[in-house]
LUMFI-517999 format. One line per 8 residues: for each residue x, y, z of N, C-alpha, C. Coordinates in pm, 1 decimal, decimal comma. Example, Ala and Ser with C-alpha at 12.3 -4.5 7.8 and 13.67 -1.06 7.14 Angstrom:
1319,0/-569,0/780,0/1230,0/-450,0/780,0/1320,0/-330,0/780,0 | 1285,0/-225,0/708,0/1367,0/-106,0/714,0/1290,0/3,0/787,0
***
This chain:
-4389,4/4745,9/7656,2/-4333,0/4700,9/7529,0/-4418,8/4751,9/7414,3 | -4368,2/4797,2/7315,1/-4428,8/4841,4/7222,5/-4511,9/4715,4/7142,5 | -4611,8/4730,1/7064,1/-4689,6/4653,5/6966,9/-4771,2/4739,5/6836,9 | -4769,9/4680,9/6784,7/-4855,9/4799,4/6628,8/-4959,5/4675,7/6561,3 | -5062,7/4716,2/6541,2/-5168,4/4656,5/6513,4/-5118,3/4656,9/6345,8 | -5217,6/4522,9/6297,7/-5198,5/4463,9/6168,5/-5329,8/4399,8/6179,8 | -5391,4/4461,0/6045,0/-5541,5/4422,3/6000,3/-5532,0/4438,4/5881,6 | -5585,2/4280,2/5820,1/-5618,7/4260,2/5736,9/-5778,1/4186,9/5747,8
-5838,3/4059,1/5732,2/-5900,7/4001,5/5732,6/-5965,2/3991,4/5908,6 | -5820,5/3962,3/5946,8/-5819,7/3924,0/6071,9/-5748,4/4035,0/6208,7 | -5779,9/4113,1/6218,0/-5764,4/4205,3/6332,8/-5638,4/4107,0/6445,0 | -5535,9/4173,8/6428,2/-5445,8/4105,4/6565,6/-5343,8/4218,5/6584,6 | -5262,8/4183,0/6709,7/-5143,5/4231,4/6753,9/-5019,2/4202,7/6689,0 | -4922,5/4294,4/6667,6/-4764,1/4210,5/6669,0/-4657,8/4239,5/6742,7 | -4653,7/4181,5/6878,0/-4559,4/4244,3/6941,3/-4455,3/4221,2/6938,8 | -4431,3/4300,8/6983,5/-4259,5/4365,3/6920,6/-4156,6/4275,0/6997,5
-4040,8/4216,9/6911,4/-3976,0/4110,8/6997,6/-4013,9/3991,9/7050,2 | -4122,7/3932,8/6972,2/-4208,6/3815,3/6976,9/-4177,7/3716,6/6908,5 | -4227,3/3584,1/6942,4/-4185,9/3528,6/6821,4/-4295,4/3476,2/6779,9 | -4300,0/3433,8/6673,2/-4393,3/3396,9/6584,3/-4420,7/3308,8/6499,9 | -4517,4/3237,3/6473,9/-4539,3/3114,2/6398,2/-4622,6/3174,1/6273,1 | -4557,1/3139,5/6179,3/-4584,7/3223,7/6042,4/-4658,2/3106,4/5945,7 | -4755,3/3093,7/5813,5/-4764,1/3037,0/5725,3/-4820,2/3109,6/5642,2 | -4749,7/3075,2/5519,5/-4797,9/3162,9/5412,6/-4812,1/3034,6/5274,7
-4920,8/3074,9/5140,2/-4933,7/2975,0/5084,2/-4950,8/2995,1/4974,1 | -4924,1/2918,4/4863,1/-4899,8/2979,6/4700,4/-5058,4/3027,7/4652,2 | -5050,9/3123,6/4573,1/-5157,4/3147,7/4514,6/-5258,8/3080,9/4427,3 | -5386,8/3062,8/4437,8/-5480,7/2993,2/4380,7/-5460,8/2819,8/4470,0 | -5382,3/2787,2/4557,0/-5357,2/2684,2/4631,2/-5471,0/2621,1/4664,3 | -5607,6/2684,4/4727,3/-5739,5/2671,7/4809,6/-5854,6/2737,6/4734,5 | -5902,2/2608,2/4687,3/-6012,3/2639,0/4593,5/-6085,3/2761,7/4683,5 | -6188,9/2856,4/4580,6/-6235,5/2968,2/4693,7/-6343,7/2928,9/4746,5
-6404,3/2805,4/4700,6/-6516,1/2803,8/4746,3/-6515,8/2684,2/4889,8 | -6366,0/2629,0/4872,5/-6337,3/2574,5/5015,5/-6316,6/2651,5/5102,0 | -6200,4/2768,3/5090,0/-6208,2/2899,4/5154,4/-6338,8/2954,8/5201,4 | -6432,7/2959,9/5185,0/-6518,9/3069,2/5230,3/-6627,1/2943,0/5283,9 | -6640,2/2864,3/5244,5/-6692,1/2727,4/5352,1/-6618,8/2755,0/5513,1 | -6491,9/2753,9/5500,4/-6433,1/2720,8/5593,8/-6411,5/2865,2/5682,4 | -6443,5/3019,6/5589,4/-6488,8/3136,3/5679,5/-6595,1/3150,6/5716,2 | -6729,9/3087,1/5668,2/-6850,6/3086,1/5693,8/-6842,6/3025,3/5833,4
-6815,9/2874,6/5861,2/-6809,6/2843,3/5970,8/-6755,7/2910,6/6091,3 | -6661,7/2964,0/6077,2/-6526,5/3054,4/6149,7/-6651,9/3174,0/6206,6 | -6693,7/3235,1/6105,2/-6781,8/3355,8/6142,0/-6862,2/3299,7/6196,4 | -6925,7/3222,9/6200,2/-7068,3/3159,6/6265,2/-7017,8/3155,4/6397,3 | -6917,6/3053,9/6445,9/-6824,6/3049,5/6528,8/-6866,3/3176,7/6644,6 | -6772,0/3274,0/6547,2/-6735,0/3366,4/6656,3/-6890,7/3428,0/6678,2 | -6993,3/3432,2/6573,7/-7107,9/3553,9/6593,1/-7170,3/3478,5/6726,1 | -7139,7/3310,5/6734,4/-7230,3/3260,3/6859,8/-7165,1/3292,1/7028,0
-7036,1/3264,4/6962,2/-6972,3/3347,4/7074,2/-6986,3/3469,2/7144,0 | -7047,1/3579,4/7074,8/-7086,3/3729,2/7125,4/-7141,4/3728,5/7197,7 | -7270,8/3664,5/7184,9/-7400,1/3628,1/7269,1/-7356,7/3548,6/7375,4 | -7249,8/3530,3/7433,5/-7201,3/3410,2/7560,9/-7145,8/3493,7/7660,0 | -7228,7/3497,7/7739,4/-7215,8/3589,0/7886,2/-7093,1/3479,1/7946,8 | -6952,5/3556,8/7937,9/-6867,8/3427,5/7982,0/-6717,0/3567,7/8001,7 | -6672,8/3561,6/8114,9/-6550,1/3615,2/8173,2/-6464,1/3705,5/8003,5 | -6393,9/3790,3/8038,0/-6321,4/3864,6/7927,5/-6178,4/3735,5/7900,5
-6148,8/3698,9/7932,6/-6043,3/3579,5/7948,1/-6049,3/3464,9/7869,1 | -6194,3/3438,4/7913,9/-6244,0/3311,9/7843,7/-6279,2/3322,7/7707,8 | -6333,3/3444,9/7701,3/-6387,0/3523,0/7548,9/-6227,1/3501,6/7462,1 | -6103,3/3584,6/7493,6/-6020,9/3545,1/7445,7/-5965,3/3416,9/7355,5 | -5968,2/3349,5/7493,0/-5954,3/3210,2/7472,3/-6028,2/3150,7/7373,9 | -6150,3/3166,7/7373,4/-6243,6/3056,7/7313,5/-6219,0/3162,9/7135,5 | -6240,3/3292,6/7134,8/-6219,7/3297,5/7010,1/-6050,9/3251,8/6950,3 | -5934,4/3240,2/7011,4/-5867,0/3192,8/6953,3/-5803,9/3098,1/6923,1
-5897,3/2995,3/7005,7/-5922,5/2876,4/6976,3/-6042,9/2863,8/6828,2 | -6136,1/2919,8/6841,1/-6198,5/2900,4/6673,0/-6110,0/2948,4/6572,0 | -6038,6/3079,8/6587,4/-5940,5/3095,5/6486,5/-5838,8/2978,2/6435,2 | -5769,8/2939,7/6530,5/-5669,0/2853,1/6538,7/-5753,1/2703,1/6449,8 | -5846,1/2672,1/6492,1/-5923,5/2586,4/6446,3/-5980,5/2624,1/6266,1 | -5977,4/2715,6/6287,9/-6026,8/2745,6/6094,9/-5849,1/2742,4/6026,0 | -5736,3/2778,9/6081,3/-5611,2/2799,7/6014,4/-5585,4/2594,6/6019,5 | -5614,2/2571,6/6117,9/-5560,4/2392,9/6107,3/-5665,8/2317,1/5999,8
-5806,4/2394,8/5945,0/-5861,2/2376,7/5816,8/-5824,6/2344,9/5760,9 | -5753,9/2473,0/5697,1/-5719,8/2497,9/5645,0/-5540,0/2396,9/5574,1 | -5451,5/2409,1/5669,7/-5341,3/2320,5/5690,1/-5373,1/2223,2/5663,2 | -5460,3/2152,2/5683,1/-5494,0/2038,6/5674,1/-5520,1/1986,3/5468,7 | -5645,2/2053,2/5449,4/-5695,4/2046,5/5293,2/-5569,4/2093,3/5208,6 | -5443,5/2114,2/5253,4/-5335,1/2193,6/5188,5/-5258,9/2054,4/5186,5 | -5237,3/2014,8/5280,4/-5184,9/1876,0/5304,1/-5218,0/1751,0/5185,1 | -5357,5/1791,6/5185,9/-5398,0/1634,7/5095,9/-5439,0/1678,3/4970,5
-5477,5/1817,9/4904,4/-5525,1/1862,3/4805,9/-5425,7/1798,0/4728,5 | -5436,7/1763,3/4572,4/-5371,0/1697,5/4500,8/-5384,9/1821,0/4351,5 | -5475,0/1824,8/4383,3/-5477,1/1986,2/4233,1/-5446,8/2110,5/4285,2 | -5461,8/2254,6/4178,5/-5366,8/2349,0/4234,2/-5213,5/2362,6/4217,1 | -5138,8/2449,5/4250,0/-4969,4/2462,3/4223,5/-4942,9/2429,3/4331,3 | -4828,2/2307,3/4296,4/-4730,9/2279,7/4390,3/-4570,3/2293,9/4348,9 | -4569,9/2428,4/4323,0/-4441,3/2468,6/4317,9/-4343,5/2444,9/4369,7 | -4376,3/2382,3/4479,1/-4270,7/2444,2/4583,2/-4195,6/2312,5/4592,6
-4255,7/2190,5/4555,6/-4213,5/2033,4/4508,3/-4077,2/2056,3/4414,9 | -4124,5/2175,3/4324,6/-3940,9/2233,4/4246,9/-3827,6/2252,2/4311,2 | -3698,7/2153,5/4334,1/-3565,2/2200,9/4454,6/-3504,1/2292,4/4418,1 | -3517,8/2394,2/4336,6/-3468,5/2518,4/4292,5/-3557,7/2611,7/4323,2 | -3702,5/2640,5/4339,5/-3794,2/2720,9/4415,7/-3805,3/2696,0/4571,7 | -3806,2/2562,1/4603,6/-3841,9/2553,5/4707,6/-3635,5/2593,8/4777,2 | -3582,3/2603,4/4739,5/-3397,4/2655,8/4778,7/-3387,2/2734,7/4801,2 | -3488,9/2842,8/4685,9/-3475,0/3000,5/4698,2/-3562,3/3019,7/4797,3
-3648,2/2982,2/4828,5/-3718,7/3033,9/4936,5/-3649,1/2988,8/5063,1 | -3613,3/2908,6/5108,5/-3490,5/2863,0/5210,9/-3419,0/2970,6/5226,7 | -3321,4/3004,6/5103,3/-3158,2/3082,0/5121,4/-3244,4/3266,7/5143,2 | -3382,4/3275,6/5095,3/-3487,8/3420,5/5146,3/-3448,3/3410,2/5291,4 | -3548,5/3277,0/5371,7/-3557,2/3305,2/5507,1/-3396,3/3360,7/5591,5 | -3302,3/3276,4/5529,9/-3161,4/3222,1/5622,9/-3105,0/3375,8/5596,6 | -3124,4/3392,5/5483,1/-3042,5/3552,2/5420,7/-3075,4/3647,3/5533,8 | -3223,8/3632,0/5625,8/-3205,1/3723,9/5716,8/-3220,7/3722,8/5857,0
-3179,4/3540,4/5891,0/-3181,6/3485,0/5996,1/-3053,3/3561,2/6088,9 | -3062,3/3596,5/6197,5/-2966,6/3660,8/6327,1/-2943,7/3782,3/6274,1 | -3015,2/3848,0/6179,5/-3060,7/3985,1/6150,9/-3170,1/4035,8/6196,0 | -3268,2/3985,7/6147,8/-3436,7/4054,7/6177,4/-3464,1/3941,5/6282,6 | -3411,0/3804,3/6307,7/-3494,6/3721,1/6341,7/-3414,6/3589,1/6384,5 | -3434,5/3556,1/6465,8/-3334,9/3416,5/6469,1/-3470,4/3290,5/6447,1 | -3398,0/3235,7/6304,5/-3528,5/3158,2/6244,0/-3484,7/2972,3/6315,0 | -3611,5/2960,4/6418,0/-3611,1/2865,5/6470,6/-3630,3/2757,7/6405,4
-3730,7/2682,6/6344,3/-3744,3/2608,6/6273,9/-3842,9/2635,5/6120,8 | -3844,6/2573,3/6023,5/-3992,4/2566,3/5892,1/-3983,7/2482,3/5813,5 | -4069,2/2446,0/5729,0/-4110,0/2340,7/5642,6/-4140,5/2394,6/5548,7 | -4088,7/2379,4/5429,2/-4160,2/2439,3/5291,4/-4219,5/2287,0/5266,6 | -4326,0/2313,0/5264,6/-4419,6/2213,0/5160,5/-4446,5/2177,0/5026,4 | -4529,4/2131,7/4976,4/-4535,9/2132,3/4807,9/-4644,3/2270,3/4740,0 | -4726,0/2300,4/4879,2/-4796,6/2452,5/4844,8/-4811,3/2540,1/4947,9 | -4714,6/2535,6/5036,2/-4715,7/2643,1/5144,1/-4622,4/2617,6/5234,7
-4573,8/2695,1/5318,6/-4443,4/2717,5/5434,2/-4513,6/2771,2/5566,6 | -4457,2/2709,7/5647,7/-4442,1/2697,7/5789,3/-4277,2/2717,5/5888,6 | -4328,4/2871,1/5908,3/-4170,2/2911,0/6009,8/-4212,0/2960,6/6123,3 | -4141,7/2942,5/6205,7/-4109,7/2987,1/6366,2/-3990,4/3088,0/6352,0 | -4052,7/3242,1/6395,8/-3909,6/3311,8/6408,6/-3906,2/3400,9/6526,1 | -3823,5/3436,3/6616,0/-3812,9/3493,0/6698,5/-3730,7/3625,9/6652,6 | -3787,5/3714,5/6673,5/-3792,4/3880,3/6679,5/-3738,7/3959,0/6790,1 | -3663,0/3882,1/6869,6/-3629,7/3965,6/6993,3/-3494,1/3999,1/6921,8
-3426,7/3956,9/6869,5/-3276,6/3950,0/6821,1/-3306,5/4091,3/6778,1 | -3390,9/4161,6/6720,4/-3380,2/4330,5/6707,3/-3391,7/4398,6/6837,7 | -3457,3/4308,7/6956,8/-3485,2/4391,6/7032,7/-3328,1/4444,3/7108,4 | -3257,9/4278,1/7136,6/-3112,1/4286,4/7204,2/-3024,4/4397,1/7119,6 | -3057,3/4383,6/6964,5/-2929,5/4459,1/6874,7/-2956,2/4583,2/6919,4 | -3111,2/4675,5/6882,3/-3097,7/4787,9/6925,5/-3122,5/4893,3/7019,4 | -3126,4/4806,7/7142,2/-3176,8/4827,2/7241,8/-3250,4/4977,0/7283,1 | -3176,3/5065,9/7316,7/-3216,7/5207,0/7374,3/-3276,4/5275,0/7254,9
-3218,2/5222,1/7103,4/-3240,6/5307,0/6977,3/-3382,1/5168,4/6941,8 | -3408,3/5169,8/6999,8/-3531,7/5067,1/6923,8/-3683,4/5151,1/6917,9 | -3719,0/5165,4/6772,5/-3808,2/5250,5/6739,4/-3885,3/5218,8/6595,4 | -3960,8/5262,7/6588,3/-4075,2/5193,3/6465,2/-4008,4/5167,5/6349,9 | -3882,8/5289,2/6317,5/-3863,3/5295,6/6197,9/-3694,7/5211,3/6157,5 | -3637,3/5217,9/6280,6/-3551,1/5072,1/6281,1/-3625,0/4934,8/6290,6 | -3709,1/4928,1/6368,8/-3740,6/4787,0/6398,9/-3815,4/4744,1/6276,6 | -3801,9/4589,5/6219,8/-3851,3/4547,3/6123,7/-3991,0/4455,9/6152,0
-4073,7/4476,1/6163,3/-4200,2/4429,3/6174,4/-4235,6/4296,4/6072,8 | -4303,4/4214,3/6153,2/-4310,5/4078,3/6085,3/-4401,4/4105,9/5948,2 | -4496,7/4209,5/5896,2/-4505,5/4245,8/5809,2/-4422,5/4256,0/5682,0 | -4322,9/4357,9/5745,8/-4241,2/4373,4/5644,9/-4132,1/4298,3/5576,2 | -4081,3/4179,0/5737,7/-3992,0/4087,0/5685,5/-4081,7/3993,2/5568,8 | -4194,1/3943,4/5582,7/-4292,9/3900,5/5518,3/-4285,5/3930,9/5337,2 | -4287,6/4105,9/5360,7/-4294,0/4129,3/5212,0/-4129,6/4102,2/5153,2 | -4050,5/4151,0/5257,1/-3914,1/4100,5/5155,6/-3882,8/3933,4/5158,9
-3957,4/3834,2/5177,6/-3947,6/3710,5/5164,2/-4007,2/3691,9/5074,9 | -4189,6/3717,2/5067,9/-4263,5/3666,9/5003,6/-4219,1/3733,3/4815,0 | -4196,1/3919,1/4805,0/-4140,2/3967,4/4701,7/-4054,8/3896,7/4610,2 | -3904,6/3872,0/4673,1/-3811,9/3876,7/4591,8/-3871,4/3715,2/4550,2 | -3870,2/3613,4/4644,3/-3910,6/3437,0/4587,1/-4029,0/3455,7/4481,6 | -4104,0/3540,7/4457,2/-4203,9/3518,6/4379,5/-4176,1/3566,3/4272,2 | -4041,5/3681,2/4271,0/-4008,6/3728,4/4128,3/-3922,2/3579,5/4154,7 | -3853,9/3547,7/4151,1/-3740,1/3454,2/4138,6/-3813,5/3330,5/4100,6
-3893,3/3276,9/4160,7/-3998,8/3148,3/4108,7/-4041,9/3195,9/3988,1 | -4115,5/3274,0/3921,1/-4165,9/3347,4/3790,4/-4092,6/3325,0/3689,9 | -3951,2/3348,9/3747,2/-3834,3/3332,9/3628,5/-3810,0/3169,9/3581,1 | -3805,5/3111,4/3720,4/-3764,8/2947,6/3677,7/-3937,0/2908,4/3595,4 | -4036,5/2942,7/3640,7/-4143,0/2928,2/3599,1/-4214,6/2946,5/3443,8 | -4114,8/3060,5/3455,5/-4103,6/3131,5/3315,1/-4274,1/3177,6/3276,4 | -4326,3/3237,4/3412,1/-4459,8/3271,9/3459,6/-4478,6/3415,5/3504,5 | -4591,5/3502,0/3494,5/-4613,1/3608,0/3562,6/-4704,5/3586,8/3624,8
-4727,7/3712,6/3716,4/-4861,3/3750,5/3830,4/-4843,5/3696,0/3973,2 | -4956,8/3688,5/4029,4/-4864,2/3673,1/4181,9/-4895,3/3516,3/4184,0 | -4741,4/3480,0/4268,3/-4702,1/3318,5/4295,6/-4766,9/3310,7/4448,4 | -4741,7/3397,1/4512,8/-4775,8/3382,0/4685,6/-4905,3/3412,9/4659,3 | -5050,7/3353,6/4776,2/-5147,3/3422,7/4804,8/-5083,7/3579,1/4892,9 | -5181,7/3646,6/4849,3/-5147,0/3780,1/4932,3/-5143,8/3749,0/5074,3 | -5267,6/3661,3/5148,2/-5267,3/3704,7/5310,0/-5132,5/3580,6/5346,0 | -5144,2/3612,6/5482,0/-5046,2/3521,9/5565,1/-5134,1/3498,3/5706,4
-5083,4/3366,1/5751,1/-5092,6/3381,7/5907,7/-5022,8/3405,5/6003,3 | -4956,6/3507,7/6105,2/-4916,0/3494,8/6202,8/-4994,7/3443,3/6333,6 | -4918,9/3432,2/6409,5/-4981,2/3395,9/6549,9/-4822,9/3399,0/6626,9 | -4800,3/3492,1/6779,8/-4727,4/3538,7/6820,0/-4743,9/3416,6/6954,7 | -4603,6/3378,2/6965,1/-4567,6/3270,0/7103,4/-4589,8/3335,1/7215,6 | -4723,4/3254,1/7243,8/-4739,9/3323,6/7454,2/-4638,8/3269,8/7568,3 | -4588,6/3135,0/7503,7/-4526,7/3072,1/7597,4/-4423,3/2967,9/7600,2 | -4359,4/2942,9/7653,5/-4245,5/2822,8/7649,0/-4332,8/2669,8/7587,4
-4424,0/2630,3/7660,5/-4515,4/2554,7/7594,7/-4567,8/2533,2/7483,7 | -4667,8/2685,1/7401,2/-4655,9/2730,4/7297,1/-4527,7/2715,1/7211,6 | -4451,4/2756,6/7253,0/-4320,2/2758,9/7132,9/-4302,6/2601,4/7101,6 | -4321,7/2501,7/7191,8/-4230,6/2354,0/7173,1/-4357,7/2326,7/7058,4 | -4501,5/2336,9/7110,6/-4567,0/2296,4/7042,0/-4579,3/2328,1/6900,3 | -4551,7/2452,6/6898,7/-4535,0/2464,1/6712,6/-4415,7/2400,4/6666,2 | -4292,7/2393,5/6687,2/-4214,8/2331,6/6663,0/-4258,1/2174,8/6615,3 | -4317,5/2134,9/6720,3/-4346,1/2010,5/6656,0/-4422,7/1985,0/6572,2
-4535,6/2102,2/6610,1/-4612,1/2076,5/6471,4/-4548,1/2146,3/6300,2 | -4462,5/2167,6/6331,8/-4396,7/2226,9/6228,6/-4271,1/2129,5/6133,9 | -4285,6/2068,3/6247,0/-4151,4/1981,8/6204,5/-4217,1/1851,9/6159,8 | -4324,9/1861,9/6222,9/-4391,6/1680,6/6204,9/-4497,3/1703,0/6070,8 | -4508,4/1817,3/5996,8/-4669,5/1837,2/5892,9/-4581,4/1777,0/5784,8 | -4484,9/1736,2/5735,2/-4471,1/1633,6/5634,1/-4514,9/1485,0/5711,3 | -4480,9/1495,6/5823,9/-4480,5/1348,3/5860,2/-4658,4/1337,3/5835,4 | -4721,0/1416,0/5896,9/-4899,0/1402,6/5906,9/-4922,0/1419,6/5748,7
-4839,9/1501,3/5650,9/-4908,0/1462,9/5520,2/-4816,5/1324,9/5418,2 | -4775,7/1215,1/5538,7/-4769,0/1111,9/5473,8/-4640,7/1124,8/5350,9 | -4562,8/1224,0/5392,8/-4482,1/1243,9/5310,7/-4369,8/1120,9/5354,5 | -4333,1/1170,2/5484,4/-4218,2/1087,7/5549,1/-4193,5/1043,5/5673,4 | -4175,8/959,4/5770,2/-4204,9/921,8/5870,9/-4102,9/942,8/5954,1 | -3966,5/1023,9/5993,1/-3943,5/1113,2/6019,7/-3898,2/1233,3/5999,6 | -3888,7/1302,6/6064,6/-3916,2/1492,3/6049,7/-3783,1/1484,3/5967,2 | -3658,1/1453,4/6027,2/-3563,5/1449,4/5999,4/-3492,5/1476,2/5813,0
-3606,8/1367,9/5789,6/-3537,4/1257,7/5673,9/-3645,2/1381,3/5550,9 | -3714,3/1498,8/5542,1/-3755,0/1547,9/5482,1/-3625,5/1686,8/5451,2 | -3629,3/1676,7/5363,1/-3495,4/1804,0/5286,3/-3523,6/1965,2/5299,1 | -3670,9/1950,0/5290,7/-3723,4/2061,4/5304,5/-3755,5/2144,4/5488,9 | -3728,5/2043,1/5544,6/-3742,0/2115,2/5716,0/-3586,7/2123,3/5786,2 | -3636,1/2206,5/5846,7/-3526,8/2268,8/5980,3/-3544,8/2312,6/6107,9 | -3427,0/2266,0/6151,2/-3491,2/2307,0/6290,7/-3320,7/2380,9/6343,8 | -3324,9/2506,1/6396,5/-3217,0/2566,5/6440,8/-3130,1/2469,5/6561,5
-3168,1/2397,0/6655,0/-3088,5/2311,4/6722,5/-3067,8/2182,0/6716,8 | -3112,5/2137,3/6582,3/-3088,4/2011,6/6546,1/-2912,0/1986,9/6548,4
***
């Protein structure tokens, strides 16, 4: 199966026909000096890890478990921060970014479940739906890479927020997180955690009853 590397900050895979647990988060959202607290640790993390005479498997494991552990940081201080833009609390920004994802749901992606928050979004999308459409013709320059679906989401909502905003410069932080589903297990579990992060930020006590989440088999 094909895969194409994507480095930014963070060195990973994206394989092709995967699915994926995405979050991306408004700009200036995370003070920087909480940010780089919370990479300092991360790096420390992994530099102690080098030095650990321990199976190629386990190495895996254990660094993406510290990763995973600096992004739920992160999720977390996003959750309760009370200063910063919370745009996304607007039902006309936070709509357009909705009718972005759906506009190219059972096209690029069959979008499983997400949560727009009051300063950041959380989606599950599965990528195989290019693989079934173009099967024998499936090649770098048809296939749409979670990159790129990325920039035509994150693009057009940030000109479109600007306008209701009646604001310039960038609305999205530039980076994003992916992380690609290893497993049937994996998949339920983001789901829930995807569906339940209003409930954990005390928004609403069930998933349901929040306007802003979805879930494709509800």
């Amino acid at each position: 199966m094909m895969k194409t590397e994507y480095q930014r900050n963070l060195p990973h895979f994206h394989h092709i026909g995967a699915s994926f647990f995405l979050t991306w988060r408004l700009n200036g959202s995370l003070p920087k000096s909480v940010l780089d607290k919370f990479k300092e640790q991360r790096d420390a993390a992994l530099d102690a890890l080098k030095v650990r005479e321990i199976k190629p498997e386990e190495r895996v494991l254990a660094e993406l478990k510290i990763t995973n552990h600096y992004h739920l940081q992160i999720d977390d201080y996003l959750d309760k921060i009370e200063t910063g833009p919370h745009h996304l609390k607007n039902q006309d920004i936070a709509n357009l970014v909705i009718k972005k994802m759906k506009q190219y749901d059972d096209d690029y992606y069959k979008l499983i479940a997400f949560s727009v928050m009051s300063n950041h979004v959380h989606a599950l999308m599965d990528f195989s739906i290019q693989v079934d459409k173009l099967g024998d013709n499936l090649n770098e320059e048809t296939y749409k890479q979670v990159s790129e679906v990325m920039r035509l989401i994150k693009g057009s909502t940030s000109f479109d927020a600007n306008k209701i905003l009646k604001t310039k410069g960038h609305f999205w932080q530039d980076e994003y997180f992916d992380r690609y589903i290893r497993n049937q297990n994996h998949f339920d579990t983001v789901v829930r955690y995807i569906l339940n992060n209003p409930v954990k930020a005390k928004i609403c006590i069930d998933p349901q009853d929040f306007p802003y989440n979805y879930y494709r088999y509800w």
